[in-house]
C-alpha positions in Angstrom: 17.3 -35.1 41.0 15.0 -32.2 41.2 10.7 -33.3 42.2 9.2 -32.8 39.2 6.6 -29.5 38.8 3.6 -29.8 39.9 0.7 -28.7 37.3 -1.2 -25.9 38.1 -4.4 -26.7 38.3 -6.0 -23.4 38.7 -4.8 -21.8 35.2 -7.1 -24.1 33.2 -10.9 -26.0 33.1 -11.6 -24.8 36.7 -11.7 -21.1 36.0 -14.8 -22.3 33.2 -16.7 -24.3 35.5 -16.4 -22.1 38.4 -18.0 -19.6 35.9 -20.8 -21.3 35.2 -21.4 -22.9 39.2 -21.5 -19.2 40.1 -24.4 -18.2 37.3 -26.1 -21.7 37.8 -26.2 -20.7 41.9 -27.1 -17.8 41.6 -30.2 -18.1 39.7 -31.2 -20.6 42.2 -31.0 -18.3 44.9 -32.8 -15.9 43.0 -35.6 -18.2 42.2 -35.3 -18.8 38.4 -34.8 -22.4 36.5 -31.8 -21.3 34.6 -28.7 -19.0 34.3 -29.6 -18.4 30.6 -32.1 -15.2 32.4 -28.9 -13.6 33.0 -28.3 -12.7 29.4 -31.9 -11.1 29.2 -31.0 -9.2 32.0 -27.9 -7.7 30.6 -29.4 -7.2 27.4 -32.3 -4.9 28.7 -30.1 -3.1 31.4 -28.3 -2.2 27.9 -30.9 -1.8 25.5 -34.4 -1.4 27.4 -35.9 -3.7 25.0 -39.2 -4.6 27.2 -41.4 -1.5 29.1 -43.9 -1.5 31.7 -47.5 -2.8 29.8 -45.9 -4.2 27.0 -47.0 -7.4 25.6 -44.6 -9.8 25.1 -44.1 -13.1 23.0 -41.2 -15.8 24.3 -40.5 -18.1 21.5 -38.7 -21.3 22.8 -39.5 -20.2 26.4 -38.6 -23.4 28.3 -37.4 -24.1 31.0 -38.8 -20.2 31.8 -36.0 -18.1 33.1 -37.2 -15.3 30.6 -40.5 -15.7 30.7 -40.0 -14.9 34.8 -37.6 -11.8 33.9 -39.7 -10.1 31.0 -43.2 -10.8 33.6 -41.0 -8.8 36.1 -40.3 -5.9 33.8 -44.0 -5.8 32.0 -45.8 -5.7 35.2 -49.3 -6.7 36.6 -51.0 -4.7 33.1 -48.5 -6.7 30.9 -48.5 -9.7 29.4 -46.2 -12.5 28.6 -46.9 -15.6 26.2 -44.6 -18.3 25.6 -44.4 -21.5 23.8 -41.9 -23.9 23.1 -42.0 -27.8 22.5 -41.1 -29.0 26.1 -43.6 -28.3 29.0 -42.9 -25.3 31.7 -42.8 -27.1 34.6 -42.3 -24.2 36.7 -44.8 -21.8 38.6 -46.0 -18.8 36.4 -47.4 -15.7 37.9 -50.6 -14.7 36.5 -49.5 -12.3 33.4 -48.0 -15.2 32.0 -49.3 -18.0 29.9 -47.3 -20.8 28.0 -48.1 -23.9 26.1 -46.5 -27.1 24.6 -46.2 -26.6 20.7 -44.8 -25.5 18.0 -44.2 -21.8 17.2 -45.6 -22.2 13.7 -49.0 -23.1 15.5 -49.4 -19.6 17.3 -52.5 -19.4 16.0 -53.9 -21.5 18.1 -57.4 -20.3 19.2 -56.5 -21.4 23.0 -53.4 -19.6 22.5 -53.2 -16.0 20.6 -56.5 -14.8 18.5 -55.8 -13.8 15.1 -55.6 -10.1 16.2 -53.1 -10.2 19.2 -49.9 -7.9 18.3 -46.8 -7.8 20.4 -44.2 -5.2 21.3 -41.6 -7.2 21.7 -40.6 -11.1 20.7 -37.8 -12.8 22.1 -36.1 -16.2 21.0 -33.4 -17.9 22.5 -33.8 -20.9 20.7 -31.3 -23.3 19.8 -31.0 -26.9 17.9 -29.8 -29.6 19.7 -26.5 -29.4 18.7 -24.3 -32.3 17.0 -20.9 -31.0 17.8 -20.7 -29.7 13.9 -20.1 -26.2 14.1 -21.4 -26.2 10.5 -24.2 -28.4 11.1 -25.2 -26.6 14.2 -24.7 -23.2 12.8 -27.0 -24.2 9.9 -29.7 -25.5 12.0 -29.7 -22.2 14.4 -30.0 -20.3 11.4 -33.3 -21.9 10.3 -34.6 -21.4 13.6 -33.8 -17.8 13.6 -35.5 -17.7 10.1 -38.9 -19.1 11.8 -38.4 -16.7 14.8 -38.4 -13.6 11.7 -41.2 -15.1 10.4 -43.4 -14.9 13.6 -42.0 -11.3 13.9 -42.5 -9.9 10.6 -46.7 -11.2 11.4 -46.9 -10.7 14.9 -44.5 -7.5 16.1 -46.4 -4.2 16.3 -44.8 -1.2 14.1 -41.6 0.0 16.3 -41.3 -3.1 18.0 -38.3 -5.2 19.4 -36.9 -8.3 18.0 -34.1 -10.3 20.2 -33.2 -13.5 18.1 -30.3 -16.0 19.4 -27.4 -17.2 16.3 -24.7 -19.2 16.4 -22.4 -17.4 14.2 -21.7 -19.3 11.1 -21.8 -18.7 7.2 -25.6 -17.5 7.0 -25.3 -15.1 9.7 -24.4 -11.7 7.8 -27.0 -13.2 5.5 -29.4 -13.2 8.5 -28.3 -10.1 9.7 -28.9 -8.5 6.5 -32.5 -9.4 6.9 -33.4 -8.4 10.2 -31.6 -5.1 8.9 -34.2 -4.5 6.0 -37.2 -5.0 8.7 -35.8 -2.7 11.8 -34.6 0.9 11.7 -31.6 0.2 14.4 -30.0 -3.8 14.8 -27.2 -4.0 16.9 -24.5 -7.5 17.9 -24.5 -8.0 21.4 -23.0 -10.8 23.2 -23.5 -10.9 26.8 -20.8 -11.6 29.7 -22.8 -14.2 30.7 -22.9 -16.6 27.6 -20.5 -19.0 28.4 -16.8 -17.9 26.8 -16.6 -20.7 24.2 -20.1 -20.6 22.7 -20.5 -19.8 19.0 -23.7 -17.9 20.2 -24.9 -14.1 19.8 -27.5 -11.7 20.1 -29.0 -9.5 17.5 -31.2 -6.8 19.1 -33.5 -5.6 16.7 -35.3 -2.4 17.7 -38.2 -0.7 16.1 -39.7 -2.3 13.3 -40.6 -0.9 10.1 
């Protein structure tokens, strides 16, 4: 009787997690907390959506992989804020500043005065996910809705806008909307979001 096949155990769940060991590794070595400042990296080699001096807002900037990137590509006379609900445990460098809260409270006093204006806002915010696509979908979409909101009253005219979605049943809706506020919006999903997320970029350049 023939010895039954052997499965092949490199054609399947390997391949994934090797993925993600090499992205998680490699931002170790190159000094950042996660492998999510990958996808900022290939979205501004694409779309050169932060410049030298630019002041920058980071909504839902924990554990601060972008808020290290986007300090890197402002420079010393830039400036980058971020906020999200968990602390930043990590070192900043000095033209960075984040806090614990809410990003309906940025008008905290210690935070942002009432006249601060950025030229670009960046959220990769997500929900804790229930394993729902619907649910989840539904609960990114509010959070991209909050992250318009803090653009549409603190994004200087011709500014940048990169929002996280999981694609779901409100996001041409959401789309649409960002759309109406920015002369060129563009889908971008980078190579390194991992192949069997639901999530996508919309880069939003120059606001109306």
């Amino acid at each position: 009787m023939a010895a039954p096949k052997k499965k092949n155990s490199n054609n399947k769940k390997p391949g994934k997690n090797q993925w993600a060991d090499h992205l998680t590794q490699r931002a170790k070595t190159d000094n950042y907390p996660a492998r999510s400042v990958y996808k900022l990296e290939e979205i501004q080699n694409k779309f050169q959506v932060l410049k030298k001096n630019d002041m920058v807002l980071d909504l839902g900037c924990a554990p601060g992989s972008w808020l290290l990137y986007a300090a890197k590509q402002v420079g010393n006379h830039g400036k980058v804020f971020g906020i999200d609900l968990k602390k930043i445990e990590i070192h900043l460098p000095e033209n960075v500043v984040a806090i614990e809260d809410n990003i309906l409270n940025l008008t905290n006093e210690s935070f942002l005065d009432e006249n601060t204006r950025f030229n670009a806002i960046l959220s990769d915010m997500a929900p804790s996910t229930t394993g729902r696509k619907d649910v989840d979908a539904l609960k990114s979409f509010e959070l991209c809705n909050m992250a318009l909101k803090v653009a549409d009253d603190f994004l200087l005219q011709n500014g940048n806008f990169i929002c996280k979605i999981f694609q779901g049943n409100d996001f041409n809706e959401f789309q649409k909307n960002v759309k109406s506020k920015f002369k060129d919006c563009k889908i971008f999903k980078p190579d390194s979001c991992r192949k069997q997320s639901k999530e996508i970029y919309i880069i939003a350049k120059y606001k109306k």
